[in-house]
Structures are given as structure tokens and as C-alpha cells.
MDTraj code that builds the backbone (N, CA, C; nanometers):
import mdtraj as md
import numpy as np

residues = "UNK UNK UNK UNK UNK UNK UNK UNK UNK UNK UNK UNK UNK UNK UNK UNK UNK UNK UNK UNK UNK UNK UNK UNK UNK UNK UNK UNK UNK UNK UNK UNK UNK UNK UNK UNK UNK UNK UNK UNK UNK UNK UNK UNK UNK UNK UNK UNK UNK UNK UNK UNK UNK UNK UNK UNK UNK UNK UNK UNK UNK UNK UNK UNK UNK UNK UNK UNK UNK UNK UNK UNK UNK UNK UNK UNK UNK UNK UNK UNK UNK UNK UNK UNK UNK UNK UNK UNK UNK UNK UNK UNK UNK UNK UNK UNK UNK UNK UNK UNK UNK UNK UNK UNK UNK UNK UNK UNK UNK UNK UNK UNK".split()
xyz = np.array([
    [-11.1077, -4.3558, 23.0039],
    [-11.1292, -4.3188, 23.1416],
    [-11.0615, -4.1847, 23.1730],
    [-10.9293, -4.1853, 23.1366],
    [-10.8742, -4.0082, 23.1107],
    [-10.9730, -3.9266, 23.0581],
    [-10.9949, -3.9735, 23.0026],
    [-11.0664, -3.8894, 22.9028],
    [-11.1957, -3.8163, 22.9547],
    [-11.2341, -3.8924, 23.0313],
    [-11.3768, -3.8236, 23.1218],
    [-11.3373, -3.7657, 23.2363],
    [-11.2151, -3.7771, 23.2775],
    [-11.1757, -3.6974, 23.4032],
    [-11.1595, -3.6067, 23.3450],
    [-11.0565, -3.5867, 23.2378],
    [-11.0296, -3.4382, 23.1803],
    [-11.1557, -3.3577, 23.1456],
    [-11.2973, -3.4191, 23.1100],
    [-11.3797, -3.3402, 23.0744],
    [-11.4489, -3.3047, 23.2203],
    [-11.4315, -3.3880, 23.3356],
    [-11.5086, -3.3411, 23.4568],
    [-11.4282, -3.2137, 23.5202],
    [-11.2726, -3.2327, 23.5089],
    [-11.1979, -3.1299, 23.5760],
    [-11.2512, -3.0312, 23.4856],
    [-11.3062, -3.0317, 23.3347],
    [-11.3116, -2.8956, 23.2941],
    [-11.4461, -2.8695, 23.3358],
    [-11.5065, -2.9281, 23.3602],
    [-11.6806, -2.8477, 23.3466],
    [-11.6683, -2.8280, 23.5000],
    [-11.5784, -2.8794, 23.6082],
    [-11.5749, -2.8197, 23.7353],
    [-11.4809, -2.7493, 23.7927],
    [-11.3951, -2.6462, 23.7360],
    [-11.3071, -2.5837, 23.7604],
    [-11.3248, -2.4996, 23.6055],
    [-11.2632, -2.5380, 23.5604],
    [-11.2757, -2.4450, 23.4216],
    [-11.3782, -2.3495, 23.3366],
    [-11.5001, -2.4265, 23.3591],
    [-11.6074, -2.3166, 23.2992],
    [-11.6344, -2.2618, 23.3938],
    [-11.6559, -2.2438, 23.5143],
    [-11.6968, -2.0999, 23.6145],
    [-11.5959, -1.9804, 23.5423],
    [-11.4892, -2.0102, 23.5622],
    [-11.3616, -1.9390, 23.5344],
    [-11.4321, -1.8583, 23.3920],
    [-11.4457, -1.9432, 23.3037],
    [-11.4660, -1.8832, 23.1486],
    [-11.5892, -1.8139, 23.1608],
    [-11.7122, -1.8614, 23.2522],
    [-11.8601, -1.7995, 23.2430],
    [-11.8480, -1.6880, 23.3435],
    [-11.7553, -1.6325, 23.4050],
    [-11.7257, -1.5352, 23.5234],
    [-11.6954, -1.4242, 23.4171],
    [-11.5571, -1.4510, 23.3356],
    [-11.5293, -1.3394, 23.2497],
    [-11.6493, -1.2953, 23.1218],
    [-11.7951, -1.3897, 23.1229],
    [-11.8746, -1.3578, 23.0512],
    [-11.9342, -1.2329, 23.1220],
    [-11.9993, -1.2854, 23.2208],
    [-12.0403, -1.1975, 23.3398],
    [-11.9390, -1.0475, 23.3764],
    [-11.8809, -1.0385, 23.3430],
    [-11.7847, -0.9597, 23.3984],
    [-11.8519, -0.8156, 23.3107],
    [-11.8979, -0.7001, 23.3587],
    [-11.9332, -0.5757, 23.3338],
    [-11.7827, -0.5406, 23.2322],
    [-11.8570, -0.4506, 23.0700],
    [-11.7978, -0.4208, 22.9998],
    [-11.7501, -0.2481, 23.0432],
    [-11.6106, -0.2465, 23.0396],
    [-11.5565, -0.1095, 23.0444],
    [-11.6950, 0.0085, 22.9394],
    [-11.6771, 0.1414, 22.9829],
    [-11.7570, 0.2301, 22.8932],
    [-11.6892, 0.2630, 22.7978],
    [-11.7343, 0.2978, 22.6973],
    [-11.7207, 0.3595, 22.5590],
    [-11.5809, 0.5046, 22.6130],
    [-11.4692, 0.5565, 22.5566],
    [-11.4632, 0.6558, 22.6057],
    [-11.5407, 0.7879, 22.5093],
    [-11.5449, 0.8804, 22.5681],
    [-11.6009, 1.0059, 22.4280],
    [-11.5210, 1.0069, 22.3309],
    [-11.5941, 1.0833, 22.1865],
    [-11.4947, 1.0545, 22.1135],
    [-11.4137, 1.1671, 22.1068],
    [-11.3369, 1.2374, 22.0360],
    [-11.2419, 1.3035, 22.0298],
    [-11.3024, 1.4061, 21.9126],
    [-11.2880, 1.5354, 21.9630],
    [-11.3480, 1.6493, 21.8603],
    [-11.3135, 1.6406, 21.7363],
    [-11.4341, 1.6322, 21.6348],
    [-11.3826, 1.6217, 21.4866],
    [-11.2887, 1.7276, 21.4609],
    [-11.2770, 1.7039, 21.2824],
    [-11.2131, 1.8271, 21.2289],
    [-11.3150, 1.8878, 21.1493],
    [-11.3258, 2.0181, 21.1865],
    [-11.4617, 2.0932, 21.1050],
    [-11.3726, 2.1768, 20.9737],
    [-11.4624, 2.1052, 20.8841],
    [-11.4258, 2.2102, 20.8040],
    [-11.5469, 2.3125, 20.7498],
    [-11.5284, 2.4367, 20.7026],
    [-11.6893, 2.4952, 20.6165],
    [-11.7437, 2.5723, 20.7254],
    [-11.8098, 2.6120, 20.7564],
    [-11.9712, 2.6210, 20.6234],
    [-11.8625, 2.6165, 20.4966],
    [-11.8773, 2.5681, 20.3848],
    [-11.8630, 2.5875, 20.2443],
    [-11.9947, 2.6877, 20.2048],
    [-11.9350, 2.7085, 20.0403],
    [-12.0995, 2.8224, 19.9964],
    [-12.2201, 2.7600, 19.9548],
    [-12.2677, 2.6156, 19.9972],
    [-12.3690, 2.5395, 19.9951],
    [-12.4510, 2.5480, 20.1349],
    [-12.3455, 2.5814, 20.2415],
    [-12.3993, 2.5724, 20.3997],
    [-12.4016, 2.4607, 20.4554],
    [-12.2482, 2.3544, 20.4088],
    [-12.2549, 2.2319, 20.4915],
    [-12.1175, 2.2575, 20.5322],
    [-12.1313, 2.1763, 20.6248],
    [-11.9822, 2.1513, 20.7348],
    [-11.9083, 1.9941, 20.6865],
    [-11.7929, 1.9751, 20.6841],
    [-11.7793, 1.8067, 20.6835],
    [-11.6680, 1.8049, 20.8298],
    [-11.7324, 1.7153, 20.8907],
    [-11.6679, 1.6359, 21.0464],
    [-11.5414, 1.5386, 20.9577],
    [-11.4679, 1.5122, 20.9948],
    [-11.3604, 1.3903, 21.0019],
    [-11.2752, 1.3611, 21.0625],
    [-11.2551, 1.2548, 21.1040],
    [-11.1819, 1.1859, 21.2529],
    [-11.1869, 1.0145, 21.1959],
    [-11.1167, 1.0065, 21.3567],
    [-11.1257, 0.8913, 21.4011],
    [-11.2105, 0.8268, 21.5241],
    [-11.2298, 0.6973, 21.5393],
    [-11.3034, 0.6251, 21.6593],
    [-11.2346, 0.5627, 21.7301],
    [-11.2160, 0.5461, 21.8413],
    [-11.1576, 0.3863, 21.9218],
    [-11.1633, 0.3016, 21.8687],
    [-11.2898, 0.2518, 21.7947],
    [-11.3359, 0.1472, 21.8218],
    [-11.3722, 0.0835, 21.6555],
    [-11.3135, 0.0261, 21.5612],
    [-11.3528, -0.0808, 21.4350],
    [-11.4920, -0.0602, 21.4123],
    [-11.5449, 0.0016, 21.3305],
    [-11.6885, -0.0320, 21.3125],
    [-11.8167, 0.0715, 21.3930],
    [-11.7619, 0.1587, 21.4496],
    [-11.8693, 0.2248, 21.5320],
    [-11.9796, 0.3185, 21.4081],
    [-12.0777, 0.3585, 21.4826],
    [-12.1139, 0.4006, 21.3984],
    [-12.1093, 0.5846, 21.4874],
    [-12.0989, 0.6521, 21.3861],
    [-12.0555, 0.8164, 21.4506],
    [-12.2178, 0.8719, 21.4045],
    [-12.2411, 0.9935, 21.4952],
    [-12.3890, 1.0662, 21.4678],
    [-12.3349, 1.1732, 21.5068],
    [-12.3413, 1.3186, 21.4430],
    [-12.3713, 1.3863, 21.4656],
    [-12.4982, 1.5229, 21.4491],
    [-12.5410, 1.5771, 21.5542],
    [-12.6849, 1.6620, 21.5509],
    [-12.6459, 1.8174, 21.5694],
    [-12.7258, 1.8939, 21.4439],
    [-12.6911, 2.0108, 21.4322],
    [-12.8015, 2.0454, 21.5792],
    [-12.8010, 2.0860, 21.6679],
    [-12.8658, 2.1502, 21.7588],
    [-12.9875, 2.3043, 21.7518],
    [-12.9227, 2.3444, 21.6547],
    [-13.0222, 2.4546, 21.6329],
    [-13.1305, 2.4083, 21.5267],
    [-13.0634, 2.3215, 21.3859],
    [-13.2002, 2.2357, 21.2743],
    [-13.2378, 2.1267, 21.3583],
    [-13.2084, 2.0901, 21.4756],
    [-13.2310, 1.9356, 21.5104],
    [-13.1933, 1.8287, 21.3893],
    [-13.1375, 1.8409, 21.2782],
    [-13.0635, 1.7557, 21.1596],
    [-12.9884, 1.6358, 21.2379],
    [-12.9689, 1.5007, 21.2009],
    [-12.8714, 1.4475, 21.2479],
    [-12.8082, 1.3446, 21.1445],
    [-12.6956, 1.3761, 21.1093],
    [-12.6403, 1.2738, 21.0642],
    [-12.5608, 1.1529, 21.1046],
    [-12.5674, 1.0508, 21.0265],
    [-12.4538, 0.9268, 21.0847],
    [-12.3832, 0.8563, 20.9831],
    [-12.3346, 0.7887, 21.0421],
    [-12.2071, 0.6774, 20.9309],
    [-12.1399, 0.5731, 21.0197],
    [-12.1815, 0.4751, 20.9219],
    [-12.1316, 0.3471, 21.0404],
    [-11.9737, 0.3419, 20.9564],
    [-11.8791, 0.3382, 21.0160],
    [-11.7342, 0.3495, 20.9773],
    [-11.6702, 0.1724, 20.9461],
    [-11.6119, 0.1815, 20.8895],
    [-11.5439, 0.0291, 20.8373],
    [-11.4007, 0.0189, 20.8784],
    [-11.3586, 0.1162, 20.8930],
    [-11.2374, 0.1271, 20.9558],
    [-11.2562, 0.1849, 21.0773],
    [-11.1833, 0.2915, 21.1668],
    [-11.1916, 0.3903, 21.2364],
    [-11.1870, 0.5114, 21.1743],
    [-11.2043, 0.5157, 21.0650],
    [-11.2073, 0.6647, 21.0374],
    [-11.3871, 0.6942, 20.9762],
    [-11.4136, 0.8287, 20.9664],
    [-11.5210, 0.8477, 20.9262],
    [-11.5196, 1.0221, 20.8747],
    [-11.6576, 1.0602, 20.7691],
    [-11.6632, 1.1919, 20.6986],
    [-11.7952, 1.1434, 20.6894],
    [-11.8149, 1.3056, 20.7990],
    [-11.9876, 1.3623, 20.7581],
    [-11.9934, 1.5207, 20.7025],
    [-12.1058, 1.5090, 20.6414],
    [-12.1712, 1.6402, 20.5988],
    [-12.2877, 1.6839, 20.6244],
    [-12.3028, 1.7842, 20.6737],
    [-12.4369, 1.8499, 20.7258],
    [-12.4539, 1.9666, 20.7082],
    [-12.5666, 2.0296, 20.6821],
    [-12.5608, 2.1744, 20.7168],
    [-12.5614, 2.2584, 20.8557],
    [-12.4645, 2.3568, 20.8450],
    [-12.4645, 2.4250, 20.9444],
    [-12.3991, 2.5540, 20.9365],
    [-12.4171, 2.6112, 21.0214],
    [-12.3893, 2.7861, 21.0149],
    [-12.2758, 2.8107, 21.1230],
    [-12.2188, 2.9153, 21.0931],
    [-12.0934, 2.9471, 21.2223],
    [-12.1616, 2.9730, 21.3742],
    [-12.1489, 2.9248, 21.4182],
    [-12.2351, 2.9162, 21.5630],
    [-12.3082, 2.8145, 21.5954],
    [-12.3428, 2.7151, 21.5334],
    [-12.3740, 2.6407, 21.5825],
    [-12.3471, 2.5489, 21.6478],
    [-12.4129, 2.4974, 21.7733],
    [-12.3633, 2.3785, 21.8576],
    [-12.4312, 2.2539, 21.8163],
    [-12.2798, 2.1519, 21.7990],
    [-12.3145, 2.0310, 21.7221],
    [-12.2692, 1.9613, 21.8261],
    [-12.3346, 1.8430, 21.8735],
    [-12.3885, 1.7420, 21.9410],
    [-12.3134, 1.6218, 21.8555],
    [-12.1799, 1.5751, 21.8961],
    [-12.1128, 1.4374, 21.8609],
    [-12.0831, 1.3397, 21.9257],
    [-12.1305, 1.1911, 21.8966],
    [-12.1034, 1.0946, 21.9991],
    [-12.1183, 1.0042, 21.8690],
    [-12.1007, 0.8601, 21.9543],
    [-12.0769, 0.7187, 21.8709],
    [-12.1080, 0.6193, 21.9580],
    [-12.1620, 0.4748, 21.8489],
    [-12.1822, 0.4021, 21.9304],
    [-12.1283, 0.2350, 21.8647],
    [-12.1404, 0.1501, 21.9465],
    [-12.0247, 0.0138, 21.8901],
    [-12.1438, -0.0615, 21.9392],
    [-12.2248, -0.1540, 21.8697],
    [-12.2817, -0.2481, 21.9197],
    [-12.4146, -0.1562, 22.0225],
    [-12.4685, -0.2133, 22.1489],
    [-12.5633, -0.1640, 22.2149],
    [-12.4992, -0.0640, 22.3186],
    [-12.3533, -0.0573, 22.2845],
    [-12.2980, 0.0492, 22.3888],
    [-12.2738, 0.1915, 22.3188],
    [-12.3381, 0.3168, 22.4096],
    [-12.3088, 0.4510, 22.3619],
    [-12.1599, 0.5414, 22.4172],
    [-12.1543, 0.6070, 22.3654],
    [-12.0041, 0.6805, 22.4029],
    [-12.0803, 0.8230, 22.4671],
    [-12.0174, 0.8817, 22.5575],
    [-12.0500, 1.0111, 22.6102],
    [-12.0723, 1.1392, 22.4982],
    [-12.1657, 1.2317, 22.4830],
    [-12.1286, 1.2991, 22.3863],
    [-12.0382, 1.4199, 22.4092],
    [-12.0098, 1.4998, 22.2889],
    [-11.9420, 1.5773, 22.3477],
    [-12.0360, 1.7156, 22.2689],
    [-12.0116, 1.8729, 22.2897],
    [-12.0762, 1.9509, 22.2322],
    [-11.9409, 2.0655, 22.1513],
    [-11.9552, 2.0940, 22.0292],
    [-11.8967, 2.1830, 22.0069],
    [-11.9205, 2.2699, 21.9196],
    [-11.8869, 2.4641, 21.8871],
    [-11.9895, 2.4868, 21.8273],
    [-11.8621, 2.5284, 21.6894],
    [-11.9791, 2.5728, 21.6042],
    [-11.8918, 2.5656, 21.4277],
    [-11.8475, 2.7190, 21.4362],
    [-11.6885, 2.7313, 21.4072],
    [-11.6301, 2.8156, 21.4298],
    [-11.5232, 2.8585, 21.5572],
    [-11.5811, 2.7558, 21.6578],
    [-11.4921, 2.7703, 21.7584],
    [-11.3731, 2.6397, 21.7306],
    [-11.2381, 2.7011, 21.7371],
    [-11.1207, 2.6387, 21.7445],
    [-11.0568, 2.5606, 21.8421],
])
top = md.Topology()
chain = top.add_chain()
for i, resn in enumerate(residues, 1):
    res = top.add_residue(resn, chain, resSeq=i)
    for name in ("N", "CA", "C"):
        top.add_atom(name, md.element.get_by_symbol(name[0]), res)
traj = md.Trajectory(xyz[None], top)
């Protein structure tokens, strides 16, 4: 007989509580944080490397002038891309965790 009260107090007090914080709107992604560029090397690629917020995201970045885009889903927070690109170019970096995107950010190759 305890035993069914304890399960009525939970399904009438307790799960709103737990199905509210389901409901509850997820914070945004923040942007990520400007890679480290290294290159052009004498092949004409750049390599990005950083970190993410977030376990597992996956990072993209788009050369803007080839429209090229690369990605890498990361296993840790860290990640290394390679792409081609030239000194001047504006590269287009953002990430994403699941169905949520991060803001991008723009920066171009050569600027410090």
C-alpha cells in the first residue's frame, strides 16, 4: 500500500518537475574561438587547429573565395584541418554538436 502512494506522489508531483526541465529551451552553441593558421605551406594548404566547447562537435571550415569546405568530427575537443588556401583569403569557421549550430566566425589567411 506504501508502495503505490510512493508511486502516485511521484507521477503527481515529480514528473511535471522532470518533463519541465525536458521542455526547457537549450542554451546556444557559443562561437568558436579563432583557429591557429598555419601555411599556405609550398603545396597551397593551410592547417586550422584548436579547440571546441563541446566533446564531439564536428568543426567545418569554407575557403570563401574556392567555395572548398572542409570538416572533422573531433573525439576529443581538439581538432586539425587542411585546406587549400592563399594569403588573403576569408575562411568561414563554425561547428556544430548534435542538431545545434555555433555562430560562425570569418577570418582571413594572413591576418594575425
Amino acid at each position: 500500500m506504501f508502495a503505490l502512494q510512493r508511486r502516485r506522489l511521484f507521477a503527481a508531483v515529480l514528473m511535471p518537475a522532470l518533463l519541465s526541465g525536458c521542455l526547457a529551451p537549450t542554451l546556444p552553441l557559443p562561437p568558436p574561438d579563432r583557429p591557429a593558421v598555419e601555411g599556405p605551406d609550398a603545396t597551397g594548404n593551410i592547417r586550422l587547429t584548436g579547440t571546441t566547447p563541446e566533446y564531439g562537435a564536428v568543426v567545418y571550415a569554407l575557403n570563401d573565395r574556392t567555395n572548398q569546405i572542409v570538416g572533422q568530427r573531433t573525439r576529443t575537443t581538439t581538432y586539425q584541418l587542411v585546406m587549400a588556401a592563399q594569403v588573403g583569403d576569408a575562411i568561414t569557421f563554425w561547428y556544430t554538436v548534435g542538431a545545434d549550430q555555433s555562430p560562425a566566425i570569418v577570418f582571413e589567411v594572413g591576418d594575425r
